[in-house]
N, C-alpha and C positions, 0 to 999 in steps of 0.2 A: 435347229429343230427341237421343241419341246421334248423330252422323254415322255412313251405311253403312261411310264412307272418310277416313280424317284424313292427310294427308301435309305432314308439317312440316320445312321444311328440311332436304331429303333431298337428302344428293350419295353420287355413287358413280361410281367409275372401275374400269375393267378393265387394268390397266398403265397405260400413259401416257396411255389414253384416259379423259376425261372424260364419261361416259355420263348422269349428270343433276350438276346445277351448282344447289345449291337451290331443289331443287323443293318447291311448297307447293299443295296442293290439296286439296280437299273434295270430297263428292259426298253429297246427303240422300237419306233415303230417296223414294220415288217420282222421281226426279230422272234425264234421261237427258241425259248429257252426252258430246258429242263430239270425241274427243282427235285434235286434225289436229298433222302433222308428216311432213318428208320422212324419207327412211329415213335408221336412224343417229339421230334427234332425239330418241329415247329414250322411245316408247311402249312397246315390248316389254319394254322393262327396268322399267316401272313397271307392269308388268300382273304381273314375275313375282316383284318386290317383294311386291306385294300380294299374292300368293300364298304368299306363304312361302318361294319356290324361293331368292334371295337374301337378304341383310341388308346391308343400307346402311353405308356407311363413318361417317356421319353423319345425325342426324335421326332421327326418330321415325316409326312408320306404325302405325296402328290400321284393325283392322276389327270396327266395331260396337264400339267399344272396349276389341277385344283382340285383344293380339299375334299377326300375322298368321303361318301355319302353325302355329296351338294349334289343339286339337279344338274350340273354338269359333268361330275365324275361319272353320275351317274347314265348320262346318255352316252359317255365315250366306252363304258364297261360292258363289257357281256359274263356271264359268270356258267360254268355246268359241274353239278355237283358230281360226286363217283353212281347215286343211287338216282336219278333224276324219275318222278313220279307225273306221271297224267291221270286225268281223266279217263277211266276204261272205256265208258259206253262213248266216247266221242272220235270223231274219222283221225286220221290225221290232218286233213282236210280244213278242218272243223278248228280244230290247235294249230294252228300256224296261222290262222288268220284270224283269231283269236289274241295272237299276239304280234300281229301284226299290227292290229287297230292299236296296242295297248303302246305300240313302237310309232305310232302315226304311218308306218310304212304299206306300201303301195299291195296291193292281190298279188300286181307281178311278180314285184318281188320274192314275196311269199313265198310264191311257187319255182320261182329261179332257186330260191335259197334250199327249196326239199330239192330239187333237180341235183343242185351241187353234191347232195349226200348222198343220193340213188333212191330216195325215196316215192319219184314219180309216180310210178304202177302200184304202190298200195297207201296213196290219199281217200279213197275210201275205203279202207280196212278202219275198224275198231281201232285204238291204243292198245285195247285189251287184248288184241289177239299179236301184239306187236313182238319179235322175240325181243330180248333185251338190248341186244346190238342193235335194232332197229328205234329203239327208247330211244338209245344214247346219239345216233343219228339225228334224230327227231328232235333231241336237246341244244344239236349242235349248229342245227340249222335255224332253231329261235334265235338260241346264241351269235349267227352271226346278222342276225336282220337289224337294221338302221346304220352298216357299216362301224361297228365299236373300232376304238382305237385299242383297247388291249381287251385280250380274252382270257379269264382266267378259268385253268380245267383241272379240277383237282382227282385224281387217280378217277379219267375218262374211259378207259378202257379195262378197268378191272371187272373181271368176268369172263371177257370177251378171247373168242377163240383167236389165233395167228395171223387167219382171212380177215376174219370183221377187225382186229388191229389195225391191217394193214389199208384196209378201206375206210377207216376212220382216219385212221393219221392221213391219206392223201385226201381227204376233203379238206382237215384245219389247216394241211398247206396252201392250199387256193385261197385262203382268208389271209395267211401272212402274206403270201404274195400278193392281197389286196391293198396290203399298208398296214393289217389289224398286229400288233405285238401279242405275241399268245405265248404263255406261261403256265406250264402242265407239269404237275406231280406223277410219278409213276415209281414203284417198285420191280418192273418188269425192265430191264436193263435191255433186252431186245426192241423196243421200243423205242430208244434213244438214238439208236445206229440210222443215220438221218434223215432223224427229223429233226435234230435241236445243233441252234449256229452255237449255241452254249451249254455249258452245265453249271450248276450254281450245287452245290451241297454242303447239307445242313448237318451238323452235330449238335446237340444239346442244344438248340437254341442260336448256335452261330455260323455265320457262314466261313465255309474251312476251306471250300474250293471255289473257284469262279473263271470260264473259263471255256476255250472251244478244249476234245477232246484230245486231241495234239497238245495242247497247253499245258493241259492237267497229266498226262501220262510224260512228260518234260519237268516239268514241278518233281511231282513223284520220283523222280527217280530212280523208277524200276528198272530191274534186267530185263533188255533182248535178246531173243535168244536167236544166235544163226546157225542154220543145220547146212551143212557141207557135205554134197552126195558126191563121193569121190568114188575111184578105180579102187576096183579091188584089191589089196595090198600095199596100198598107200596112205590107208587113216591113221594108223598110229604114229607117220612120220609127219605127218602133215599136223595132226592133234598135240606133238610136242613140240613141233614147229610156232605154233599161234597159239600156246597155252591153253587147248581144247582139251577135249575127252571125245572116244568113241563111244556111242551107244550103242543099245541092243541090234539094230537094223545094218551097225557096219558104217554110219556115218559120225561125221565130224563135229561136236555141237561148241558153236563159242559163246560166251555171255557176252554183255558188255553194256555201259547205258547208253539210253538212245543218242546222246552227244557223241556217240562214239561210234556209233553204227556205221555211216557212211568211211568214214578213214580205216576203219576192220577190215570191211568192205575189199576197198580198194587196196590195202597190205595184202589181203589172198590172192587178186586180181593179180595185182602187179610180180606175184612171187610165179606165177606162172604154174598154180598146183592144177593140179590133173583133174577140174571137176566138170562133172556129170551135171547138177545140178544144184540152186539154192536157195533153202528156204528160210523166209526172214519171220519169224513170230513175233509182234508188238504185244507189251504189255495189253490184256483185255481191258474193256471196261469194269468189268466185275474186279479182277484188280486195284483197278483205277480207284475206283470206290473205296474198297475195302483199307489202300494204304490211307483214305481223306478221314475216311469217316469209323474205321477199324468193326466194320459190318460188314455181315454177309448181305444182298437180296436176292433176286430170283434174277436166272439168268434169261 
């Protein structure tokens, strides 16, 4: 099967700035992969790559297997920018079929495609009167009209409350689960927790992680940490037993990397100690990040 997204050794600079430093990345159809990187790391310059709006210094990019900005990349793409603008004085009604005609795609459709977002009950409402999370709905459902093979969504939900988040991200899953590859920037690490079979992150220009979040928190090689709720009077024997410490609470706490987590595990199990309960903390994603890309973002 063709990839929606081929990016092979692609550098590009604007003057003396280094904006991607071989980049190399895929993206399959049904596939939604999340592109983290601080600003300047070079998301937006590979979204408009893909688009056609640039050409690379070097390296190759395919869409569906063809040259990105031909009338073929072009009918397999759908693109939604972070700030997406309409027309105020026109319905919603009005804008979807609008670009409908401009997609050759059917009224039905059209209106299957607001349905999908939840935008039914206000097709004739203004744009103008639209809140912003209702925009970025409204963009997403242009976005998915003539079935695109990849959809690229550059920081989609910036703005937007936890709810309208979480109502956006389950619409562009009904699209990947249509076949469409969708590939979204976000600085909101809540966000991530699934929706994306990948992460891909950017530093300066290069990709430094790629990867399901199991992968990348395995890579990394960070501490786990396991907390041991034991019988009272039994942590400190048990904490010099397994090379632990007690904490504040009176419990047991071990580190260890995730390679090590299951055999720890079962050495406590097997030793027969006296627990109550236990709790296993994986490396976060904000973590995760932080060891790829040595950034902070928003949790």
């Amino acid at each position: 099967m063709t990839e929606a997204l081929e990016i092979r050794s692609v550098d590009m600079s604007f003057g003396a700035v280094k904006a991607l430093n071989g980049v190399s990345l895929s993206a399959a159809q049904g596939e939604r992969i999340a592109l983290l990187g601080h600003n300047g790391a070079g998301k937006t310059t590979l979204f408009r790559l893909a688009l056609g709006f640039l050409k690379p210094d070097h390296g190759s990019i395919r869409v569906c297997g063809d040259a990105p900005g031909g009338a073929a990349a072009r009918r397999a793409t759908a693109y939604l920018p972070e700030n997406v603008v309409f027309p105020k004085n026109l319905s919603g009604r009005e804008i979807i079929l609008l670009y409908a005609r401009l997609k050759a795609t059917s009224r039905k459709a059209a209106f299957e495609a607001l349905d999908r977002v939840g935008l039914s009950d206000a097709v004739a409402r203004r744009v103008g009167e639209y809140s912003k999370g209702m925009r970025q709905r409204l963009g997403l459902a242009i976005a998915s009209l003539g079935a695109p093979k990849l959809i690229l969504l550059d920081e989609p939900t910036s703005g937007l409350d936890p709810q309208l988040r979480a109502e956006f991200y389950g619409a562009f899953r009904k699209l990947s689960e249509a076949g469409a590859a969708v590939l979204f920037s976000s600085h909101t690490l809540n966000d991530i927790n699934g929706n994306a079979d990948r992460i891909i992150i950017l530093k300066s220009g290069a990709v430094v992680g790629d990867g399901s979040e199991e992968f990348l928190r395995a890579k990394a090689r960070l501490p786990t940490t396991i907390v041991l709720h034991v019988d009272p009077g039994e942590a400190e024997a048990i904490a010099n037993r397994f090379g632990g410490r007690v904490n504040g609470a009176g419990a047991v706490k071990l580190v260890c990397t995730a390679d090590h987590k299951v055999a720890t595990l079962a050495r406590v199990i097997e030793a027969g100690a006296a627990l109550r309960n236990i709790d296993i903390h994986d490396p976060s994603l904000a973590e995760i990040y932080r060891a790829f890309s040595g950034k902070e973002t928003s949790a």
